[in-house]
N, CA, C and O of each residue as an XYZ file, in Angstrom:
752
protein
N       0.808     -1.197      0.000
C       0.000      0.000      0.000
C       0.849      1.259      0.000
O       0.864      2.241     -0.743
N       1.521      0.929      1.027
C       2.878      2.162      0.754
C       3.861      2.501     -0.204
O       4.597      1.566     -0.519
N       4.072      3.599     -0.756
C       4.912      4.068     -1.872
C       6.464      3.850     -1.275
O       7.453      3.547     -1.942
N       6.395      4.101      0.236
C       7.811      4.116      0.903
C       8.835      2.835      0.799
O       8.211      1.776      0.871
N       9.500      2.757      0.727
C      10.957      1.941      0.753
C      10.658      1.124      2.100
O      10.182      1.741      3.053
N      10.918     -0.216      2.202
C      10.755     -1.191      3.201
C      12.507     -0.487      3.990
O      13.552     -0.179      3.418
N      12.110     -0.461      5.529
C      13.225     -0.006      6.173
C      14.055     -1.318      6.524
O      13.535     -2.434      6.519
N      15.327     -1.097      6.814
C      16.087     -2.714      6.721
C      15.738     -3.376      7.934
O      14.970     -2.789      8.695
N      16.211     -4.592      8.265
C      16.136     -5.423      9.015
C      14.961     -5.870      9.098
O      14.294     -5.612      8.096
N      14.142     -6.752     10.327
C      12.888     -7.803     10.088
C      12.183     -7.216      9.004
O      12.118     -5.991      8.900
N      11.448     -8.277      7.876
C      10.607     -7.288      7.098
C       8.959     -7.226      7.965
O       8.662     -7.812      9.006
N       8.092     -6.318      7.125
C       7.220     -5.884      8.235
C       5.788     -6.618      7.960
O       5.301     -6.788      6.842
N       5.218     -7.015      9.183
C       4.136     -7.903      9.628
C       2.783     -7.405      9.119
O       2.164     -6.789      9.987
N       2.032     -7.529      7.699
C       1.542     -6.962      7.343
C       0.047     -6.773      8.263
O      -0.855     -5.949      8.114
N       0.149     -7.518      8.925
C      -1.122     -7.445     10.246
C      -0.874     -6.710     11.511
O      -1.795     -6.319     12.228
N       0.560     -6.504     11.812
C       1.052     -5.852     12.466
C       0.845     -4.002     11.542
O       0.311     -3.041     12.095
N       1.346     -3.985     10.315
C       1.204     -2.744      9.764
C      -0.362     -2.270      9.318
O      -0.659     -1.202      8.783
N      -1.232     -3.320      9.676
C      -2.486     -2.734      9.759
C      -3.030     -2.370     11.232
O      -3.695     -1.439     11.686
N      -2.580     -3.256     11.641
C      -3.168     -2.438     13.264
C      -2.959     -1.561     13.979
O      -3.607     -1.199     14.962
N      -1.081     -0.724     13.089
C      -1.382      0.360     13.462
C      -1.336      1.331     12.999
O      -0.816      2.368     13.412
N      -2.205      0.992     11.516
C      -2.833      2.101     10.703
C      -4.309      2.539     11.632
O      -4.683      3.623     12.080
N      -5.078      0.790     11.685
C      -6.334      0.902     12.190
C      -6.108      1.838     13.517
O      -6.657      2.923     13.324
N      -5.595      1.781     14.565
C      -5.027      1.754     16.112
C      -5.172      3.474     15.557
O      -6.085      4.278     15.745
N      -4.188      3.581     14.996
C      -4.139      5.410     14.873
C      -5.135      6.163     14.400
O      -5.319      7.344     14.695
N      -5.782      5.519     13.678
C      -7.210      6.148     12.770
C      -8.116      5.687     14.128
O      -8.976      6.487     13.756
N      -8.489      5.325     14.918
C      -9.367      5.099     16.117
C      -9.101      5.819     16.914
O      -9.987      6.512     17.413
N      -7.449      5.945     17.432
C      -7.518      6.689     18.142
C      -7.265      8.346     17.856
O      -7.272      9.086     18.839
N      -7.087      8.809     16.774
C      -7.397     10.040     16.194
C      -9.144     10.633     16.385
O      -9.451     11.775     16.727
N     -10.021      9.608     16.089
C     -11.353      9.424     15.945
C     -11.907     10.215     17.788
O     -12.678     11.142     18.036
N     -11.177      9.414     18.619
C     -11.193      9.417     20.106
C     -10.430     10.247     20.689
O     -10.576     10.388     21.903
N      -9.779     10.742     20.239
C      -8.900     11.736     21.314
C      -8.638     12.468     20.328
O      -9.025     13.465     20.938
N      -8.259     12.976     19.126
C      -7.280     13.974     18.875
C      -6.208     13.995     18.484
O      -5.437     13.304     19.151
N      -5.747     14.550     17.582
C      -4.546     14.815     17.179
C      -3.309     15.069     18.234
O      -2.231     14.481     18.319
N      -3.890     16.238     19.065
C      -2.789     16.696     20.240
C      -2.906     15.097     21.393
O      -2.094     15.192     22.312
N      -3.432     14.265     21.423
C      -3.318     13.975     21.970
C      -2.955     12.339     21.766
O      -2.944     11.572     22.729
N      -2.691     11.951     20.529
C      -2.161     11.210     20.090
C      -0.764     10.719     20.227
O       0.172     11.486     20.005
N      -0.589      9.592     20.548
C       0.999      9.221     20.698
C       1.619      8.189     20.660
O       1.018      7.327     21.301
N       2.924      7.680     20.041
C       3.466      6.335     19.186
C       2.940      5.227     20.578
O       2.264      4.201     20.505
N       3.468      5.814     21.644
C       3.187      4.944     22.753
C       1.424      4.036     22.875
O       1.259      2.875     23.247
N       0.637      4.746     22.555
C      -0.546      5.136     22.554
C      -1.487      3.892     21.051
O      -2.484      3.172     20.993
N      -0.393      4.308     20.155
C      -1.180      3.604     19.211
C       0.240      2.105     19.027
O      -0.073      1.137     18.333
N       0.918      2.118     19.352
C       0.914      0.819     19.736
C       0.302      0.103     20.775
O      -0.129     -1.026     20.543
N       0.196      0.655     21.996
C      -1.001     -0.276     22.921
C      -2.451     -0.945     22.310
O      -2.994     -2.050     22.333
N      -2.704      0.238     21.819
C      -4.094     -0.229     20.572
C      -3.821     -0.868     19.633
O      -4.773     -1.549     19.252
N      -2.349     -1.043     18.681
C      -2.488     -1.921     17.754
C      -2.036     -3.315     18.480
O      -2.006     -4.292     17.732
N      -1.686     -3.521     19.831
C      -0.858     -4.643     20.332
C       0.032     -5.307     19.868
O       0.022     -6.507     19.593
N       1.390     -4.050     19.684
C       2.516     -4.507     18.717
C       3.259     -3.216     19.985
O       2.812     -2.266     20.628
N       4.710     -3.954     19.807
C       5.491     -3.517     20.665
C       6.001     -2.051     19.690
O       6.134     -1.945     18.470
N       6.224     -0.950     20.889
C       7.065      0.210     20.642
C       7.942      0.210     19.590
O       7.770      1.022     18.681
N       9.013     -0.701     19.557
C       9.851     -0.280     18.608
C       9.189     -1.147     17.819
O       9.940     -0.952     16.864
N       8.354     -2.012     17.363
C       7.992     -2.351     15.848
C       7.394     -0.887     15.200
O       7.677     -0.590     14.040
N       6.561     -0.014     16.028
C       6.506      1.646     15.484
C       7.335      2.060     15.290
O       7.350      2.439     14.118
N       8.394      2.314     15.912
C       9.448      3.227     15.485
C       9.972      2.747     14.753
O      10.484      3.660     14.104
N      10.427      1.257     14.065
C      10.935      1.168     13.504
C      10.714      1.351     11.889
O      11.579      1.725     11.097
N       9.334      0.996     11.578
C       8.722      1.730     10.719
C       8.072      2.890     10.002
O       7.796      3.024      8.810
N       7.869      3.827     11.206
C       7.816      5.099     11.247
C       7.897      5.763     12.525
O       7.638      5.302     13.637
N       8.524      7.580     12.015
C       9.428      8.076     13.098
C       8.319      8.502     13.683
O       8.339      8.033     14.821
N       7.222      9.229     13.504
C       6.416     10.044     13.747
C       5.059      9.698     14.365
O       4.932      8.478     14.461
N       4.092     10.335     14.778
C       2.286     10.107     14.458
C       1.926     10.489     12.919
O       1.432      9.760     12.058
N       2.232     11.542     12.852
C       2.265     12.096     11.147
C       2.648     11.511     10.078
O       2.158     11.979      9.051
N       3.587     10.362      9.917
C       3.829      9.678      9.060
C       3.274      8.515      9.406
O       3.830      7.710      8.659
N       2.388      7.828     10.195
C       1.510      6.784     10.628
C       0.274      7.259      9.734
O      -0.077      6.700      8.695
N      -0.323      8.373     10.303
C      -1.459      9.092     10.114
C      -1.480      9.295      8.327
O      -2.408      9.036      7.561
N      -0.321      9.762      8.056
C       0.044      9.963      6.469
C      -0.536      8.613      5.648
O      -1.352      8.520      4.730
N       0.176      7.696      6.319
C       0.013      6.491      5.344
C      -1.050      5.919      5.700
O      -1.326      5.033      4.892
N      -1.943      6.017      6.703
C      -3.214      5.648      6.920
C      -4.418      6.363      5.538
O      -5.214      5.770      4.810
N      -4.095      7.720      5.636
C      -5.092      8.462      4.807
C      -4.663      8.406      3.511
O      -5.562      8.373      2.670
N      -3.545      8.387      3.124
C      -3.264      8.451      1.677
C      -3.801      7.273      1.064
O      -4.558      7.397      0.102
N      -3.384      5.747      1.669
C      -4.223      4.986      0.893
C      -5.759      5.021      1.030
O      -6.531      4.788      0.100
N      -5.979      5.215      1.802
C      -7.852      5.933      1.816
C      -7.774      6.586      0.799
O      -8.383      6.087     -0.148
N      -7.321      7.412      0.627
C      -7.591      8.772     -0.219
C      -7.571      8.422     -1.790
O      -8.275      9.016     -2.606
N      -6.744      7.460     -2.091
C      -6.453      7.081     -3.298
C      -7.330      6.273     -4.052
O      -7.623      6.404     -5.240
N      -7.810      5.233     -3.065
C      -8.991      4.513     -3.038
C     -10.003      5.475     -3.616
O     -10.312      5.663     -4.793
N     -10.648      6.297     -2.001
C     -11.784      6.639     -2.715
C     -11.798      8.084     -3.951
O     -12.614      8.788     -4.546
N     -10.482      7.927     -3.827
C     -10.525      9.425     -4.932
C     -10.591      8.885     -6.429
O     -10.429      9.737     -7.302
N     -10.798      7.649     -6.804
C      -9.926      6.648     -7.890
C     -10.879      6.850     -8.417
O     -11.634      5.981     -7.982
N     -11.635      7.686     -9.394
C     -12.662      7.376    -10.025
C     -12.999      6.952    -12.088
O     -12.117      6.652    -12.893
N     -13.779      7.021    -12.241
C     -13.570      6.236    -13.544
C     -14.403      7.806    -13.875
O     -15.081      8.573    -13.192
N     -13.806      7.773    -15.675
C     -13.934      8.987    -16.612
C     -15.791      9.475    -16.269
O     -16.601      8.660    -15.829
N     -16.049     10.564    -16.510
C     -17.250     10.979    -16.224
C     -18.169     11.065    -17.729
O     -17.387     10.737    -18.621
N     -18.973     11.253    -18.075
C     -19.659     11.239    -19.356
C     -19.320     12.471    -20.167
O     -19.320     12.496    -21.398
N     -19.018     13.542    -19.338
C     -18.527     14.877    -19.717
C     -18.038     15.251    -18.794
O     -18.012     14.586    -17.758
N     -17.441     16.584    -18.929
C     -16.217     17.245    -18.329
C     -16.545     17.954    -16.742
O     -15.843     18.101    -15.741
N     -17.930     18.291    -17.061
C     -18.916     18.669    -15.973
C     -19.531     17.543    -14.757
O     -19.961     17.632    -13.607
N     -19.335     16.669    -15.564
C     -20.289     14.964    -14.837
C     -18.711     15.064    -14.004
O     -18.666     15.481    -12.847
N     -17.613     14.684    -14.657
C     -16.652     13.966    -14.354
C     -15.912     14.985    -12.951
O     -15.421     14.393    -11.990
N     -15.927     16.513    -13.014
C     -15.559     17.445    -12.170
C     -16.570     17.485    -10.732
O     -16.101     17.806     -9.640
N     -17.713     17.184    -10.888
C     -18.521     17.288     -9.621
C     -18.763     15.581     -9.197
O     -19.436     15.329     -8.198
N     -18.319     14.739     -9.816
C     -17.885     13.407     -9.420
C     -16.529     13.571     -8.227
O     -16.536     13.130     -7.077
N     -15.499     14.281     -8.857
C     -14.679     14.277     -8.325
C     -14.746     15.395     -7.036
O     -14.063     15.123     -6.049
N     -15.268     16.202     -7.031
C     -15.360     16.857     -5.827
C     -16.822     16.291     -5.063
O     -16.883     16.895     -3.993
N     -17.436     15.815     -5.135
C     -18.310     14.720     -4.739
C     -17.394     13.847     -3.664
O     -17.615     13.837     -2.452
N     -16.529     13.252     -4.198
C     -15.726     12.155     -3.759
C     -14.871     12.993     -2.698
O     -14.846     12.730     -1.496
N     -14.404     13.692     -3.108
C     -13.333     14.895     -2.353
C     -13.977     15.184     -1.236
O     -13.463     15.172     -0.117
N     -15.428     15.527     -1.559
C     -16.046     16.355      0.031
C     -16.386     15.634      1.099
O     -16.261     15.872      2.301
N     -17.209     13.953      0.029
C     -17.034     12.864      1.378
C     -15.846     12.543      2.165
O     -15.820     12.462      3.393
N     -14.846     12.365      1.352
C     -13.308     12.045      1.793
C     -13.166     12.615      2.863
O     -12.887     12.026      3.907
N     -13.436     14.545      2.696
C     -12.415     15.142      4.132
C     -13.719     15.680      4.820
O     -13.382     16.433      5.734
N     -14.598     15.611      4.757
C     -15.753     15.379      5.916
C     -16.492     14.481      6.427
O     -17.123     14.687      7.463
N     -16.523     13.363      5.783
C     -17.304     12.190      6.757
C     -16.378     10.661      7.145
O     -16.708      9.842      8.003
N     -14.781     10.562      5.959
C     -14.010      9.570      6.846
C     -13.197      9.847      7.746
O     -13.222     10.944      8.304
N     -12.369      8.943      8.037
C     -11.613      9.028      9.483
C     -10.711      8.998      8.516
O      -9.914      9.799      9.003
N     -10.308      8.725      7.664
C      -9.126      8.986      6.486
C      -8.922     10.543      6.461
O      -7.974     11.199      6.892
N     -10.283     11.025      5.722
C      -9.820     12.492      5.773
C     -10.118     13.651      6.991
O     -10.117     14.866      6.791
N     -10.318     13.131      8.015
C     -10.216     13.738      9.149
C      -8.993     13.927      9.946
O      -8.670     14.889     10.644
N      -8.032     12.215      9.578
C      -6.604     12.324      9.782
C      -5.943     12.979      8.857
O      -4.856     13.456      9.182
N      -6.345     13.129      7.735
C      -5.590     14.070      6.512
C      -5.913     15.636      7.025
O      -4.955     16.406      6.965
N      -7.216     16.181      7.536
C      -7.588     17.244      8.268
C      -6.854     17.800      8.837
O      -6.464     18.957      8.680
N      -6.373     16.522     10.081
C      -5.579     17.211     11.382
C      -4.160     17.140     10.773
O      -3.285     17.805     11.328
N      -3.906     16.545      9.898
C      -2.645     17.222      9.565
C      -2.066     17.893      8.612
O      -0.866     18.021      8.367
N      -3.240     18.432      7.943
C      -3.178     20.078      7.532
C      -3.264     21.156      8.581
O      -2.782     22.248      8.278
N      -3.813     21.006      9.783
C      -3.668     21.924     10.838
C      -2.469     21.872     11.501
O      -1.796     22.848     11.835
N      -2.207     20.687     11.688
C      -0.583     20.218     12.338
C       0.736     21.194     11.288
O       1.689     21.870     11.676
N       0.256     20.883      9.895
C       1.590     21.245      9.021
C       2.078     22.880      9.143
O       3.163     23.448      9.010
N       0.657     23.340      9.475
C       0.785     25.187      9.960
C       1.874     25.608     10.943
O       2.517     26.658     10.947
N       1.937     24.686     11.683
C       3.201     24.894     12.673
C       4.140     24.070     12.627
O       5.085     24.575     13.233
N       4.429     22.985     12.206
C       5.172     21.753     12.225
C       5.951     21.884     10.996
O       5.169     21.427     10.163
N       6.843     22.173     10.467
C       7.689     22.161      9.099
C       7.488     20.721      9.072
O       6.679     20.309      8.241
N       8.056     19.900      9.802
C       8.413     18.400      9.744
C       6.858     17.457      8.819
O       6.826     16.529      8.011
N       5.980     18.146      9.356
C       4.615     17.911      8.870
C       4.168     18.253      7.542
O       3.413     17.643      6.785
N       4.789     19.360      7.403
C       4.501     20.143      6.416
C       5.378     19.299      5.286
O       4.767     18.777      4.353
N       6.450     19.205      5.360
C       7.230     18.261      4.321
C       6.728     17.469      4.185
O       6.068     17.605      3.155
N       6.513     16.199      4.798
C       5.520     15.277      4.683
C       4.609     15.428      4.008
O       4.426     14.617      3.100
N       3.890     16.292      4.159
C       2.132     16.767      3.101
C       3.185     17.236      1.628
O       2.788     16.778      0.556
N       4.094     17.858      1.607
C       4.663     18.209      0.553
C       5.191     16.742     -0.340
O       5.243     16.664     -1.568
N       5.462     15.918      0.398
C       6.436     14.926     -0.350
C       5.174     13.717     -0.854
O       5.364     12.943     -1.792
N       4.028     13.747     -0.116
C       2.745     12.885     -0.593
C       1.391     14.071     -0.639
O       0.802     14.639      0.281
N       1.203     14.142     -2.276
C       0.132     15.187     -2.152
C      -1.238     14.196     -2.697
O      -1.637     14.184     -3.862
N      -1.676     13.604     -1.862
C      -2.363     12.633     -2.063
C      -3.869     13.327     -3.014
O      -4.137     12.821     -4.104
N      -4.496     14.159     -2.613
C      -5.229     15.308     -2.829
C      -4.572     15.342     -4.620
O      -5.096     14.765     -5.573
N      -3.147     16.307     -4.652
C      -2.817     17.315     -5.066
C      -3.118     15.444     -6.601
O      -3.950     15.413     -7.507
N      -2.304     14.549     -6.313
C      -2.408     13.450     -7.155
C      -3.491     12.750     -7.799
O      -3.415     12.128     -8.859
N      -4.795     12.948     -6.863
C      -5.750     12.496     -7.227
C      -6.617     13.841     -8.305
O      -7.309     13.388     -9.217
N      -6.561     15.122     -8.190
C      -6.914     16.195     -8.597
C      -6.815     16.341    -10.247
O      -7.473     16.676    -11.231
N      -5.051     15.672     -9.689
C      -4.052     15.758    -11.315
C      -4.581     14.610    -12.228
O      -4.657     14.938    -13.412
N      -4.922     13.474    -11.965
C      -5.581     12.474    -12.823
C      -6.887     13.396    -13.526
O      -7.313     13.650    -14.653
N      -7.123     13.621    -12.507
C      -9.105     14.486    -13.395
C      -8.510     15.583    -14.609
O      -9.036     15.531    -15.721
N      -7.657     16.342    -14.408
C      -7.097     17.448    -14.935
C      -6.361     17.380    -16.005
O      -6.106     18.358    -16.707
N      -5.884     16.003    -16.258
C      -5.269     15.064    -17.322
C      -6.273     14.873    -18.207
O      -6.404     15.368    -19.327
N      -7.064     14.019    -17.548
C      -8.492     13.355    -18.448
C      -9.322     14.774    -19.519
O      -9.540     14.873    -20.727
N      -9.568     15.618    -18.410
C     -10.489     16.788    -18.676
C      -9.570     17.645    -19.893
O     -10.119     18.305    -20.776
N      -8.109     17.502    -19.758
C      -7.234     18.512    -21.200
C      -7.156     17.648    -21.978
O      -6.617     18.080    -22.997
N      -7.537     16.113    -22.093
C      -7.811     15.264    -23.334
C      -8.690     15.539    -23.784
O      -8.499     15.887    -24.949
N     -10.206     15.611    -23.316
C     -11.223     16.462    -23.733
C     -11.441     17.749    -24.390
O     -12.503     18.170    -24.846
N     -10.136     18.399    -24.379
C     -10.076     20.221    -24.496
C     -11.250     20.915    -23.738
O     -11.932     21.867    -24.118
N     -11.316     20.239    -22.623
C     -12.461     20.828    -21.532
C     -11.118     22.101    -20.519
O     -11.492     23.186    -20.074
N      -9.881     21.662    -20.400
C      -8.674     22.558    -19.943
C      -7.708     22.881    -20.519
O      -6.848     22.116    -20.958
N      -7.725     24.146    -20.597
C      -6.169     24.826    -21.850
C      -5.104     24.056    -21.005
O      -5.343     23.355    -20.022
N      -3.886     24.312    -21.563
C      -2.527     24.108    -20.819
C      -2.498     24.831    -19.883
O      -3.428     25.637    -19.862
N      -1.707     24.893    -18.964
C      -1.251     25.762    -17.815
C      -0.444     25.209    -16.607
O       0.222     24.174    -16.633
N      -0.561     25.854    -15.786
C       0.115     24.972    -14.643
C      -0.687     24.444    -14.136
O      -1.816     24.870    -13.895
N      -0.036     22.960    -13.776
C      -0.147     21.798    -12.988
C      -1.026     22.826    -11.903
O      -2.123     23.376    -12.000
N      -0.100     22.801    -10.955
C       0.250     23.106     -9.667
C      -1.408     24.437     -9.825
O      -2.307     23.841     -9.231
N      -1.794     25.363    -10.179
C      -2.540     26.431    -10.381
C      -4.133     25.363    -10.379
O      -5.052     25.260     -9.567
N      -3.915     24.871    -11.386
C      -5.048     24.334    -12.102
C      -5.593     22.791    -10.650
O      -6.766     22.517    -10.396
N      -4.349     22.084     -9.979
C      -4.771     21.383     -8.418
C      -5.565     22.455     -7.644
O      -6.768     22.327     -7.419
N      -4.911     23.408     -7.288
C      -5.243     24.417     -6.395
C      -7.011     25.028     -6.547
O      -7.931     25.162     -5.740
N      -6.864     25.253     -7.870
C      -8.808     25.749     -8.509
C      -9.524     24.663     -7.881
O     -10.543     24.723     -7.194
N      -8.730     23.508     -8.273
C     -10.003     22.245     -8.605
C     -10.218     22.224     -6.847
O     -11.349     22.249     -6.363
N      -8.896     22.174     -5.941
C      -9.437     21.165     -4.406
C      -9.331     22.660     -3.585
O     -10.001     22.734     -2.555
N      -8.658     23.662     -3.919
C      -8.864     24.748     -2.567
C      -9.765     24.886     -2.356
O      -9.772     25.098     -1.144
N     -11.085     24.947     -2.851
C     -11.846     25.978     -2.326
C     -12.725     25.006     -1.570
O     -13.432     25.255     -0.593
N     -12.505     23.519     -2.377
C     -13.498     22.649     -1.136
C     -12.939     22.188     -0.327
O     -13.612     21.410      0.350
N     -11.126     22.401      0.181
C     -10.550     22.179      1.120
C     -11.123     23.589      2.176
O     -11.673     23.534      3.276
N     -10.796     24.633      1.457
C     -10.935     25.643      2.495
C     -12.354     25.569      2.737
O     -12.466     25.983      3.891
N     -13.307     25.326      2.379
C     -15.111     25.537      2.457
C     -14.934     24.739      4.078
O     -14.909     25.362      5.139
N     -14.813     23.073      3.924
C     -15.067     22.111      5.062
C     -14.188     22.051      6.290
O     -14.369     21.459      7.354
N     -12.997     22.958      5.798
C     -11.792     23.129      7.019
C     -12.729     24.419      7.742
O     -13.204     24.282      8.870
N     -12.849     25.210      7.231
C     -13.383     26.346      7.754
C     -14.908     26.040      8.490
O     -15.102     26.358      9.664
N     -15.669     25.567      7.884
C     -17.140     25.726      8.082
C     -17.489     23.984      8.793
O     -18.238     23.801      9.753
N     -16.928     23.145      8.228
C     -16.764     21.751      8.988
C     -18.215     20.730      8.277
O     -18.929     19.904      8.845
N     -18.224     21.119      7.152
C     -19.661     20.350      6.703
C     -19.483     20.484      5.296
O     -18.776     21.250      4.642
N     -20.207     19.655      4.994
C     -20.134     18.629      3.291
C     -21.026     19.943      2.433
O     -22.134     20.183      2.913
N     -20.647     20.690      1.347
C     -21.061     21.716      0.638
C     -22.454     20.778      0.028
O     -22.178     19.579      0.007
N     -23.837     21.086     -0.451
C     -24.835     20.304     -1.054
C     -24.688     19.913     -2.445
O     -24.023     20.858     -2.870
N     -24.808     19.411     -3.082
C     -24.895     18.553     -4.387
C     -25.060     20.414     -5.383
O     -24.335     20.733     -6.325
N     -25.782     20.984     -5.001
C     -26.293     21.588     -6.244
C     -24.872     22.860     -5.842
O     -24.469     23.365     -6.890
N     -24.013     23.476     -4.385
C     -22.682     23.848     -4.466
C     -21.999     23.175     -5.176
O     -21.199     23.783     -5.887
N     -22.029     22.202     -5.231
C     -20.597     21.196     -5.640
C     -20.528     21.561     -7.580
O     -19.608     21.974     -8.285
N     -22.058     21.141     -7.919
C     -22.417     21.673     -9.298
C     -21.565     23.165     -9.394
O     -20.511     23.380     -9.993
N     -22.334     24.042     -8.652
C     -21.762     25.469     -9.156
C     -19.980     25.442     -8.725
O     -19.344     26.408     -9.148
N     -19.299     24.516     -8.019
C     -17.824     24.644     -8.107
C     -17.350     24.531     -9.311
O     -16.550     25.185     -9.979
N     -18.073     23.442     -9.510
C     -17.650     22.165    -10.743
C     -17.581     23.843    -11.979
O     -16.497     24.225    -12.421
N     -18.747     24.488    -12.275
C     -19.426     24.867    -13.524
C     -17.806     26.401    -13.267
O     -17.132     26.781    -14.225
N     -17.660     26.792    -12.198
C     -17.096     28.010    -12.236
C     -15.206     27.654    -12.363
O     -14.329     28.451    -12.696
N     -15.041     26.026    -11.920
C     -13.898     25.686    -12.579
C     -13.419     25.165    -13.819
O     -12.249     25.165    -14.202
N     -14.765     24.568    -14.618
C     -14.188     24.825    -16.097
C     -14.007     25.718    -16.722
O     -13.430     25.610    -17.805
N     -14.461     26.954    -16.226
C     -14.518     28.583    -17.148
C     -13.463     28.873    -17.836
O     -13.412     29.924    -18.475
């Protein structure tokens, strides 16, 4: 599931590396970000301390690889009938993602985390799970000539800021017929 490089020595217990994906996504769910800790979600996954550390340094890179494969999953969608179908599909998918799973609630808290945390912030920089899933639609849609050329990076930002900033800010899923008018004011 992970893009990352297997770290050396024992290789890793793939039931062990789910429990404390699961373990951290529960206990994120239950306590909080601030209050989250390696100690913490190994007791819940019932895998010793250093099998965490040895696989990852952080909560943030636990939390990372918990949501990204969520994210990829449900962001994975198949071509839309048109350029319009296929754009409010995808922010459809986007708005459930970071308001109603525990995937994107851990992806949430650590967009709030990365505001102060450089260490965090690299992390979100080095997996733009979002920024990757955005770029597939944006591909599809300039095969269509539904999007001129331009920048990558400009053209992510149109498609997911504004329904990142809408549900970070306000904390609730925009309605079907918003999502339409995102969709209609980002092909312009």
């Amino acid at each position: 599931m992970s893009d990352r490089p297997t770290p050396p020595g024992r290789p890793r217990s793939e039931d062990a590396r789910l429990a404390v994906l699961n373990a951290a996504d529960d206990l994120l769910v239950e306590q909080g970000y601030a209050a989250l800790t390696m100690k913490g979600i190994a007791e819940r996954a019932k895998v010793g301390r250093q099998t965490v550390y040895r696989w990852w340094s952080s909560k943030a890179e636990i939390l990372l690889e918990a949501s990204a494969a969520d994210a990829r999953r449900e962001l994975s969608l198949d071509p839309g009938a048109s350029a319009q179908e296929e754009v409010v599909a995808f922010l459809t998918a986007l708005s459930g993602f970071l308001a109603t799973s525990d995937a994107g609630r851990a992806y949430r808290a650590l967009l709030g985390e990365a505001q102060h945390d450089e260490r965090v912030a690299e992390l979100l920089r080095g997996t733009d799970v979002l920024g990757e899933s955005a770029l597939v639609v944006i591909t599809r849609l300039r095969g269509r000539g539904a999007l001129p050329e331009g920048s990558d990076r400009m053209l992510v930002a149109e498609l997911v800021g504004p329904l990142v900033i809408r549900i970070l800010s306000e904390g609730a899923e925009p309605s079907a017929s918003e999502l339409e008018a995102m969709a209609r004011r980002f092909l312009r």
